[in-house]
FIMARTOR-192356 format. One record per atom (N, C-alpha, C, O): residue in three letters; x, y, z negated. Coordinates in steps of 0.05 Angstrom, whole numbers, plus 5000, padded with zeros to 4 digits. Layout:
<atoms>
alaXYZ/...
</atoms>
This chain:
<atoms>
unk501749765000/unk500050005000/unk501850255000/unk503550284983/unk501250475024/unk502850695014/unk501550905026/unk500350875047/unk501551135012/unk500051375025/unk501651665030/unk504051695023/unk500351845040/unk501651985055/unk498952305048/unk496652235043/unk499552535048/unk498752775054/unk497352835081/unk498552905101/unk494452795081/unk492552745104/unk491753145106/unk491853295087/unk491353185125/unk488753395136/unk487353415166/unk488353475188/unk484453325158/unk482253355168/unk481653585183/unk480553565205/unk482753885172/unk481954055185/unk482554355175/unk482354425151/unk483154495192/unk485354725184/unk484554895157/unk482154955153/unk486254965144/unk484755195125/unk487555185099/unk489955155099/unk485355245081/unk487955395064/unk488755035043/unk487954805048/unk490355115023/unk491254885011/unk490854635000/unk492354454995/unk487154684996/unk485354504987/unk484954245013/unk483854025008/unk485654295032/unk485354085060/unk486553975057/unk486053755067/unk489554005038/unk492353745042/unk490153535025/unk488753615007/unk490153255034/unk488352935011/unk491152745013/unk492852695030/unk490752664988/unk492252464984/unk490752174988/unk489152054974/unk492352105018/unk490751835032/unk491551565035/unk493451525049/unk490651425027/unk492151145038/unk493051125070/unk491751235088/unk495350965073/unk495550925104/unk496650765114/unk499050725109/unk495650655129/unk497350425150/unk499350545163/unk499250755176/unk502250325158/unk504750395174/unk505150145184/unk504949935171/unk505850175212/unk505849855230/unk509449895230/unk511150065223/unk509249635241/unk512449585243/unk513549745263/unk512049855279/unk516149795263/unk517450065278/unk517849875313/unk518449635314/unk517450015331/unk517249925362/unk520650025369/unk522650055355/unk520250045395/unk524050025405/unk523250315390/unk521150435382/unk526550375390/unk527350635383/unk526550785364/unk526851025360/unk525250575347/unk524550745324/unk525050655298/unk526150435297/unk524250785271/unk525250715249/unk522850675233/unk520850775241/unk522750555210/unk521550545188/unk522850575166/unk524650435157/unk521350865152/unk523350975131/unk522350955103/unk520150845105/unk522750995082/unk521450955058/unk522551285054/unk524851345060/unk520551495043/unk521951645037/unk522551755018/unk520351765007/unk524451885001/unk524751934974/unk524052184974/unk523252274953/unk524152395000/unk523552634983/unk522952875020/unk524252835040/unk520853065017/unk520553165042/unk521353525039/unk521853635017/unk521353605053/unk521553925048/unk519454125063/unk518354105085/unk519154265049/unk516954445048/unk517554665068/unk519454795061/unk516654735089/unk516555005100/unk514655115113/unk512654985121/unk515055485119/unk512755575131/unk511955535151/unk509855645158/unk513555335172/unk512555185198/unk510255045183/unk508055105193/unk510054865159/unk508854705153/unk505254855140/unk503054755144/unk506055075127/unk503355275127/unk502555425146/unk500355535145/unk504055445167/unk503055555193/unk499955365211/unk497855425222/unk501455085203/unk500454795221/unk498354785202/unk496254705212/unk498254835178/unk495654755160/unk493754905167/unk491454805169/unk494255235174/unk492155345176/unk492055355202/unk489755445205/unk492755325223/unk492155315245/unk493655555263/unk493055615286/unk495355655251/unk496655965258/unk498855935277/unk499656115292/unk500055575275/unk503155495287/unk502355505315/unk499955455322/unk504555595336/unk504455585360/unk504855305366/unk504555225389/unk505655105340/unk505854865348/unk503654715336/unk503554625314/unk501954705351/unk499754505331/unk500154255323/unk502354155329/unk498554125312/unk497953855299/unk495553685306/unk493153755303/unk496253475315/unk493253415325/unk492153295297/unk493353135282/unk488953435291/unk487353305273/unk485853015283/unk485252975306/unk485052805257/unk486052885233/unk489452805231/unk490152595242/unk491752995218/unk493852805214/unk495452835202/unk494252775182/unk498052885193/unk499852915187/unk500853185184/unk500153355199/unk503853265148/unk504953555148/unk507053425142/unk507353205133/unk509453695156/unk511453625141/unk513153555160/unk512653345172/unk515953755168/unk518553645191/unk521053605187/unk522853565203/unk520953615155/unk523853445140/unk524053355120/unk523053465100/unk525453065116/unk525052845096/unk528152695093/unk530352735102/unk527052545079/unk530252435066/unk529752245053/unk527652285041/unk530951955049/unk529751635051/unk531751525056/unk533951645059/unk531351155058/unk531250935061/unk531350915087/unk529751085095/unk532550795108/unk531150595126/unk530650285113/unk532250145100/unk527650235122/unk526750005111/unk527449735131/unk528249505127/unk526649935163/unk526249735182/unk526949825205/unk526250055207/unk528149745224/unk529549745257/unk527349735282/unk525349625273/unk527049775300/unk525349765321/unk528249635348/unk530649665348/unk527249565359/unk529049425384/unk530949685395/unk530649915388/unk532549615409/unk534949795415/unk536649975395/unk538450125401/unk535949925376/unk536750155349/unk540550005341/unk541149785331/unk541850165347/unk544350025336/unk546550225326/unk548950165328/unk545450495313/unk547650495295/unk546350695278/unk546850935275/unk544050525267/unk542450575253/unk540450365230/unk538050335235/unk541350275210/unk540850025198/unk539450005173/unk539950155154/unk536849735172/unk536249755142/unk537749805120/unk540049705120/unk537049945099/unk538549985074/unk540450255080/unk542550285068/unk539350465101/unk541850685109/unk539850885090/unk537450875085/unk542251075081/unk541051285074/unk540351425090/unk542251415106/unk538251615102/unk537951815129/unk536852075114/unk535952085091/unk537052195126/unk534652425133/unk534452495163/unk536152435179/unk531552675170/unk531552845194/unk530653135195/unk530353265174/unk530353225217/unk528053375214/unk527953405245/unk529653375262/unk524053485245/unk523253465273/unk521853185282/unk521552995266/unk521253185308/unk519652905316/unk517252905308/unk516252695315/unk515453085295/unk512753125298/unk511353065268/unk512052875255/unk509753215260/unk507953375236/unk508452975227/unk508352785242/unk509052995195/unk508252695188/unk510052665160/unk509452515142/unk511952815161/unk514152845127/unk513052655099/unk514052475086/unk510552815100/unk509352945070/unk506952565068/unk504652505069/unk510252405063/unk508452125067/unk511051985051/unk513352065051/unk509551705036/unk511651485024/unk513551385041/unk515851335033/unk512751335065/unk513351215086/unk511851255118/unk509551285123/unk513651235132/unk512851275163/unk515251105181/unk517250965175/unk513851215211/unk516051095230/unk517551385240/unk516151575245/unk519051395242/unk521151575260/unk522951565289/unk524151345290/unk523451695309/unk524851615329/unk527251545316/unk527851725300/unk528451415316/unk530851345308/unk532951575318/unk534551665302/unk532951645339/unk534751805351/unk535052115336/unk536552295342/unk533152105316/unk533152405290/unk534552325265/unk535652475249/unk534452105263/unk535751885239/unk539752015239/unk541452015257/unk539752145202/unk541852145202/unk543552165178/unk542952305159/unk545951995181/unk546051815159/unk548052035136/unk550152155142/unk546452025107/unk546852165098/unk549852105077/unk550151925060/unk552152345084/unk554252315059/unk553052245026/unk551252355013/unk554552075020/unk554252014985/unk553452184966/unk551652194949/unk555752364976/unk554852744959/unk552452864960/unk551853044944/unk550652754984/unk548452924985/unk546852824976/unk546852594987/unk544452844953/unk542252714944/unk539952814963/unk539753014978/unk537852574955/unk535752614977/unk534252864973/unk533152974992/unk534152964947/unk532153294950/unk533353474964/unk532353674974/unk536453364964/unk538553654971/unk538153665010/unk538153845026/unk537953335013/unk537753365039/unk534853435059/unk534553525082/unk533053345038/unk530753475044/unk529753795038/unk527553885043/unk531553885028/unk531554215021/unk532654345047/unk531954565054/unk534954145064/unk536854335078/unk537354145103/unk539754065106/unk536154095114/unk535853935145/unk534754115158/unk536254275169/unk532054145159/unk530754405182/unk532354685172/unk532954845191/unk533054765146/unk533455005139/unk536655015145/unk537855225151/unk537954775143/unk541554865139/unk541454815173/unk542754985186/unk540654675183/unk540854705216/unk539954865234/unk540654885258/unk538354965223/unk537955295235/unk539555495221/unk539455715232/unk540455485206/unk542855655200/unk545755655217/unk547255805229/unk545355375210/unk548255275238/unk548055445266/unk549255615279/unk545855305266/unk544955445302/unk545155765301/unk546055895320/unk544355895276/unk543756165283/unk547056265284/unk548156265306/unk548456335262/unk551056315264/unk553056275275/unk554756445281/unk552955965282/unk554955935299/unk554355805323/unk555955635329/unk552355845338/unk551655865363/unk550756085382/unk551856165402/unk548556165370/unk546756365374/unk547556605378/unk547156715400/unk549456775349/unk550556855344/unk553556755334/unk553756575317/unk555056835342/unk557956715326/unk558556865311/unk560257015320/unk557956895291/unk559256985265/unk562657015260/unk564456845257/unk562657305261/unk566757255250/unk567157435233/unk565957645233/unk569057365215/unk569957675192/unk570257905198/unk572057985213/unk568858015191/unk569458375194/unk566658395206/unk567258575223/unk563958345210/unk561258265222/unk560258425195/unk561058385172/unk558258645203/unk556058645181/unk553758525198/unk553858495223/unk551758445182/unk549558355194/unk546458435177/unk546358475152/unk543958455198/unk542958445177/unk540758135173/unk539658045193/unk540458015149/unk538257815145/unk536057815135/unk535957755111/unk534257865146/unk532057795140/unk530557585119/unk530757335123/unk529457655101/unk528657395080/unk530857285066/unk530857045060/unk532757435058/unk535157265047/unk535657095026/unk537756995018/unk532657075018/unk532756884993/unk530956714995/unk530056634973/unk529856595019/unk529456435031/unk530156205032/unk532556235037/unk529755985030/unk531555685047/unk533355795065/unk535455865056/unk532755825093/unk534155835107/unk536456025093/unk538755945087/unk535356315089/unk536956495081/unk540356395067/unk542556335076/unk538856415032/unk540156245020/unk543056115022/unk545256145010/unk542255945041/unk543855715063/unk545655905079/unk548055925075/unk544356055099/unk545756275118/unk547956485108/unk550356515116/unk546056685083/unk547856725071/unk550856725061/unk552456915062/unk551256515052/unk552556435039/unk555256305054/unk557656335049/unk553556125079/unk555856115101/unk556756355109/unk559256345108/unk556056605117/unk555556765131/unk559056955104/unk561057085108/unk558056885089/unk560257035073/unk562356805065/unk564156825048/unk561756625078/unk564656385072/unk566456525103/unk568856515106/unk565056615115/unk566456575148/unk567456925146/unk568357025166/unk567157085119/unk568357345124/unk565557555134/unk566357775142/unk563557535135/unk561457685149/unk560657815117/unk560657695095/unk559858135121/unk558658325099/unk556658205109/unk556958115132/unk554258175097/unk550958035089/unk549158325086/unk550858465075/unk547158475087/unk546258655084/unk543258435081/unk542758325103/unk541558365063/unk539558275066/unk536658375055/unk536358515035/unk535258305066/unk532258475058/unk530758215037/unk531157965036/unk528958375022/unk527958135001/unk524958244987/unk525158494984/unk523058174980/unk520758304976/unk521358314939/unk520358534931/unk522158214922/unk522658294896/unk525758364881/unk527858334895/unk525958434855/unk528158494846/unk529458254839/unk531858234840/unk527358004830/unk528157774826/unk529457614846/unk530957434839/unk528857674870/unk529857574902/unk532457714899/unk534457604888/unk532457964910/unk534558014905/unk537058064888/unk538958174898/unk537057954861/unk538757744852/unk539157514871/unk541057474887/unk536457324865/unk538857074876/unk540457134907/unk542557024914/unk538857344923/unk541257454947/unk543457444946/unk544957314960/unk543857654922/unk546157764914/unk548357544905/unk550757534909/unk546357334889/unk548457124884/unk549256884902/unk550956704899/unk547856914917/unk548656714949/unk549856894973/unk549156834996/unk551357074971/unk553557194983/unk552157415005/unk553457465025/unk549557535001/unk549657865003/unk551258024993/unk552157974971/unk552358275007/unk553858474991/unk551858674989/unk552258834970/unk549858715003/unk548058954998/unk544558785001/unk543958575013/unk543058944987/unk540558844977/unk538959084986/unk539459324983/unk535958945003/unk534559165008/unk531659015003/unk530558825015/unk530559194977/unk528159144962/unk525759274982/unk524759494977/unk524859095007/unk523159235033/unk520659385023/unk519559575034/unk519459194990/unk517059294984/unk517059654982/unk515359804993/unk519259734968/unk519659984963/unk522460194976/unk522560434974/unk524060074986/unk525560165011/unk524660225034/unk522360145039/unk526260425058/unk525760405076/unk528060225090/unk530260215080/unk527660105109/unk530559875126/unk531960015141/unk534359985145/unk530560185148/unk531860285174/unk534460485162/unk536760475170/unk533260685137/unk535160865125/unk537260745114/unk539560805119/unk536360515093/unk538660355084/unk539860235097/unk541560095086/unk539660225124/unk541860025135/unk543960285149/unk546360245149/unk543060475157/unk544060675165/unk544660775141/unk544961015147/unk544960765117/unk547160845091/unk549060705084/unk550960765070/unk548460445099/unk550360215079/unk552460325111/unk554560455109/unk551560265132/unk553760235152/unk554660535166/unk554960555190/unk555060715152/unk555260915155/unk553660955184/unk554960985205/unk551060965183/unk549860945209/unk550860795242/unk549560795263/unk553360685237/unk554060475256/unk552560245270/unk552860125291/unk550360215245/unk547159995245/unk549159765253/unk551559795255/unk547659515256/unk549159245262/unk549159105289/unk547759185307/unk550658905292/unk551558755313/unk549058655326/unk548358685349/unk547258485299/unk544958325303/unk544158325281/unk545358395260/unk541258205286/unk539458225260/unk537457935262/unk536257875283/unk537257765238/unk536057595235/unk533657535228/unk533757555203/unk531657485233/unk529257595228/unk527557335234/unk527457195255/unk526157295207/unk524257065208/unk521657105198/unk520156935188/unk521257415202/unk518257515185/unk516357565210/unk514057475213/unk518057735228/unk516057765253/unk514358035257/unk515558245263/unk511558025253/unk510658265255/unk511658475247/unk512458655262/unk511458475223/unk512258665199/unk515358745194/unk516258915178/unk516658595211/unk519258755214/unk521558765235/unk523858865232/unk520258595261/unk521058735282/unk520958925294/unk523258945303/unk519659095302/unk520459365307/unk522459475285/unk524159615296/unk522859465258/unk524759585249/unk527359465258/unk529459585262/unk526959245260/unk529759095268/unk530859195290/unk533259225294/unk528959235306/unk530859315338/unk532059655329/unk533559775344/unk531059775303/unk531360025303/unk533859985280/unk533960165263/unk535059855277/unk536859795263/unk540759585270/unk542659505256/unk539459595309/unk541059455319/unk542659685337/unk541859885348/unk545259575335/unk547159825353/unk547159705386/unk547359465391/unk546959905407/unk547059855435/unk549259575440/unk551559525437/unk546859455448/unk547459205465/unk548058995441/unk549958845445/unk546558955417/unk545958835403/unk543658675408/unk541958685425/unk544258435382/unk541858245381/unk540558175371/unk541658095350/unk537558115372/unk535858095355/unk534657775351/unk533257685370/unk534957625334/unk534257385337/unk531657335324/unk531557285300/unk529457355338/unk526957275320/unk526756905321/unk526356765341/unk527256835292/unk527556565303/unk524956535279/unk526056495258/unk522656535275/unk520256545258/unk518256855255/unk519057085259/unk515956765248/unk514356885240/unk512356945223/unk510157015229/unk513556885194/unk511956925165/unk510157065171/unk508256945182/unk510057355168/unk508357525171/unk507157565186/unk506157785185/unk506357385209/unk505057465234/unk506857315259/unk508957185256/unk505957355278/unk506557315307/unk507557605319/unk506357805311/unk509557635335/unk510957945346/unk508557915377/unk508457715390/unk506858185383/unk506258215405/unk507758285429/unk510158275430/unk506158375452/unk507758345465/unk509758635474/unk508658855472/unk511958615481/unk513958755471/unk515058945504/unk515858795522/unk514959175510/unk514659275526/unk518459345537/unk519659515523/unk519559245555/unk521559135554/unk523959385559/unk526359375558/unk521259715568/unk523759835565/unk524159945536/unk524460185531/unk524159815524/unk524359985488/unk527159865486/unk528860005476/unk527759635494/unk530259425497/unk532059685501/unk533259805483/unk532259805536/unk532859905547/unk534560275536/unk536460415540/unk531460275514/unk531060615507/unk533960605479/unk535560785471/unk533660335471/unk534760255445/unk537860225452/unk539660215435/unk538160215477/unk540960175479/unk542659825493/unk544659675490/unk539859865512/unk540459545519/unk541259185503/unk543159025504/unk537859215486/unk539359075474/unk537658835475/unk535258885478/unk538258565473/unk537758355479/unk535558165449/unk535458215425/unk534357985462/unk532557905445/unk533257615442/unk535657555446/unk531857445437/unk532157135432/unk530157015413/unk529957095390/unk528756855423/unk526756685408/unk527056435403/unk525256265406/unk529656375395/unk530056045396/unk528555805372/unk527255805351/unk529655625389/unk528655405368/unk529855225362/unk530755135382/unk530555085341/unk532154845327/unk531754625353/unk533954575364/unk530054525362/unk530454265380/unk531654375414/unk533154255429/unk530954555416/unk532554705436/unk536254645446/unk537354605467/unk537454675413/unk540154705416/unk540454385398/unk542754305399/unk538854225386/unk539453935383/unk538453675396/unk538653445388/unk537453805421/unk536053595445/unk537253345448/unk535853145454/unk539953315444/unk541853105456/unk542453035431/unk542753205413/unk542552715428/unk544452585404/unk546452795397/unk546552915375/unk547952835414/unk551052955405/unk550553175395/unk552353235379/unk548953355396/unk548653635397/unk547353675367/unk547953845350/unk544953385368/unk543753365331/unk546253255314/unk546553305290/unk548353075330/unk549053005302/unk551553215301/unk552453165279/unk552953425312/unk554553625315/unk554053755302/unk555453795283/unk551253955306/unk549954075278/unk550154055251/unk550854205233/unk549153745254/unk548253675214/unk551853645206/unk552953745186/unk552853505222/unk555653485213/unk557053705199/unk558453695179/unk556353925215/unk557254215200/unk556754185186/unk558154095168/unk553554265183/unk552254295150/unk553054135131/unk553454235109/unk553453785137/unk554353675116/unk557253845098/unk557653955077/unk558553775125/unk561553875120/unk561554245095/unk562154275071/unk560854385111/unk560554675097/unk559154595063/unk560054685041/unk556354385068/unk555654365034/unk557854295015/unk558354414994/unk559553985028/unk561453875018/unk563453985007/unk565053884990/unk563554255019/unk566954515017/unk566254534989/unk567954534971/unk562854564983/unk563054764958/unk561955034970/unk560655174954/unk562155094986/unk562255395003/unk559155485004/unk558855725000/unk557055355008/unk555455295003/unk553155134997/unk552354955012/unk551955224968/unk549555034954/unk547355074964/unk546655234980/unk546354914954/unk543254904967/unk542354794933/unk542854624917/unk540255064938/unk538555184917/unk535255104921/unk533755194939/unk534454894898/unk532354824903/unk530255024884/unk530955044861/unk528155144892/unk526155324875/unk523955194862/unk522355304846/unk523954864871/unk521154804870/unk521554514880/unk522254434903/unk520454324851/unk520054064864/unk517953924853/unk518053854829/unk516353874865/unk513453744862/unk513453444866/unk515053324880/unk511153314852/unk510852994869/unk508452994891/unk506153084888/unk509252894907/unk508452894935/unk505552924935/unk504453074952/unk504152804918/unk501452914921/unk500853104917/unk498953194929/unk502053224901/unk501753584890/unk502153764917/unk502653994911/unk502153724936/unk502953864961/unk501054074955/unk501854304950/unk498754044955/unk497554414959/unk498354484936/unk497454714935/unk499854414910/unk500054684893/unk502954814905/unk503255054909/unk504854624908/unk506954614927/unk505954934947/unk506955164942/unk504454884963/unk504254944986/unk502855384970/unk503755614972/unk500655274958/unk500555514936/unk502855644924/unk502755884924/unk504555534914/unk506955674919/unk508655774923/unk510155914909/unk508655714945/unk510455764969/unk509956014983/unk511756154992/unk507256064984/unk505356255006/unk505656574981/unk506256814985/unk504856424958/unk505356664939/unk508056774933/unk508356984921/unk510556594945/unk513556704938/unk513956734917/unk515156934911/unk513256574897/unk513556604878/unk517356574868/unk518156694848/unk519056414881/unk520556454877/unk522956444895/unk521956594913/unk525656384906/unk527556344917/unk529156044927/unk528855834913/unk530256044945/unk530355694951/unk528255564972/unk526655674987/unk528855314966/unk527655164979/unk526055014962/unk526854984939/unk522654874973/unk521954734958/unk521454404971/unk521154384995/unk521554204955/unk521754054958/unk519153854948/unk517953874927/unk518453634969/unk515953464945/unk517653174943/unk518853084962/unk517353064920/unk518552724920/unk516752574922/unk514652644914/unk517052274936/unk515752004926/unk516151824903/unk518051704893/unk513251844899/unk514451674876/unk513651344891/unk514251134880/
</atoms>
């Protein structure tokens, strides 16, 4: 018997049910995982209420990173084995469960050092960090930048690399309590948005020089400031949208601003290919392993608790990542 975090139908937190469910044996290329622990994000409250550009087909499954057991093998699977530690993230709405099947080809096998909440805190969140950083953007010493949400999961995570690699951090944060933990995950400057303006403070901190690029996972509510905060021929990475969805964007403002470039990427985009997912996580392993950066959990629930979890989360109540376990 094992069950899993069901919804019927979009809405606010009360939709997540705790359901019984059939899991069949894993087919080629895929896995059967037991899982010890899933991670929580606002992709995942986007899909509940119906807001994600990525839907979910009802009734079914939350949840795009976890951390587990492999129980069981599906045909062609070979370097991937019962009894492995894994995590993933990605492969479609289904986490927030005891057990499931997985493509195997997301399956990845986790260092000793990393425990399963840690890896379920920082799979979707430390690999979009990777990507933003050191793909997207390449990050190098002597870089101010600005980040958006910096006390965030992702943030957090970003952060922190972001000032292992020599980069000043300038980050925005909706409380004083946020901005502490900013401050202590390797921001050098803190910008309290509720009662600041962005645009002035970033033009105080950088002696009006404004920045290279700006990271931004809120969306409505603070892109336009962002592009007003970027120096000619800068970049703006909207890689999320908490606050909303960005309309549509009239392309000579790009132009008026100083030619500057946009980007809407996405995590499966730049980990499409085996090599490319396991190149990623490898970083992230590697960088947690340094010490250089932790991964800060805010919040860990048991798996059925998902909507208080999910209530949580929506209220910001605090910093990090949250996490739900199986029991």
């Amino acid at each position: 018997m094992t069950y899993a975090i069901r919804l019927h139908e979009h809405g606010g937190p009360e939709v997540l049910k705790w359901e019984r469910v059939e899991v069949s044996r894993p087919r080629r290329g895929e896995l059967r995982v037991r899982q010890m622990a899933a991670g929580v994000n606002f992709m995942d409250i986007s899909q509940r209420t119906g807001r994600s550009p990525i839907p979910i087909e009802l009734p079914g499954g939350l949840g795009n990173e976890a951390a587990g057991f492999v129980e069981a093998v599906g045909e062609g699977v070979s370097d991937v084995a019962a009894g492995d530690r894994i995590a993933y993230a990605g492969g479609g709405a289904g986490a927030y469960a005891q057990m499931r099947l997985i493509p195997a080809r997301l399956a990845i096998k986790l260092p000793n050092e990393v425990t399963f909440e840690q890896a379920a805190g920082m799979m979707l969140k430390g690999m979009t960090a990777q990507v933003l950083l050191k793909q997207i953007y390449r990050a190098k010493a002597g870089d101010t930048v600005l980040f958006h949400a910096a006390s965030s999961g992702v943030g957090l995570i970003a952060c922190q690399w972001l000032k292992h690699l020599g980069v000043r951090v300038i980050g925005t944060v909706s409380s004083d309590e946020k901005a502490s933990a900013a401050l202590a995950h390797g921001c050098e400057h803190v910008i309290v948005y509720t009662r600041e303006n962005i645009e002035m403070r970033v033009d105080q901190i950088t002696g009006g020089a404004k920045v290279p690029v700006v990271f931004d996972s809120l969306g409505a509510a603070t892109f336009v400031k962002s592009l007003n905060c970027i120096q000619p021929r800068g970049l703006a990475v909207l890689y999320g949208q908490a606050s909303g969805p960005v309309g549509p964007i009239d392309l000579g403002v790009l132009q008026a601003k100083g030619s500057l470039f946009v980007t809407r990427p996405s995590l499966s985009a730049y980990t499409s290919d085996r090599a490319s997912l396991l190149a990623v996580a490898h970083d992230l392993f590697e960088i947690v392993r340094s010490g250089a950066v932790r991964i800060t959990l805010r919040g860990s629930y048991p798996l059925q608790d998902a909507a208080l979890a999910h209530r949580d989360v929506e209220q910001r109540k605090a910093a990090g990542s949250t996490v739900l376990v199986a029991s």
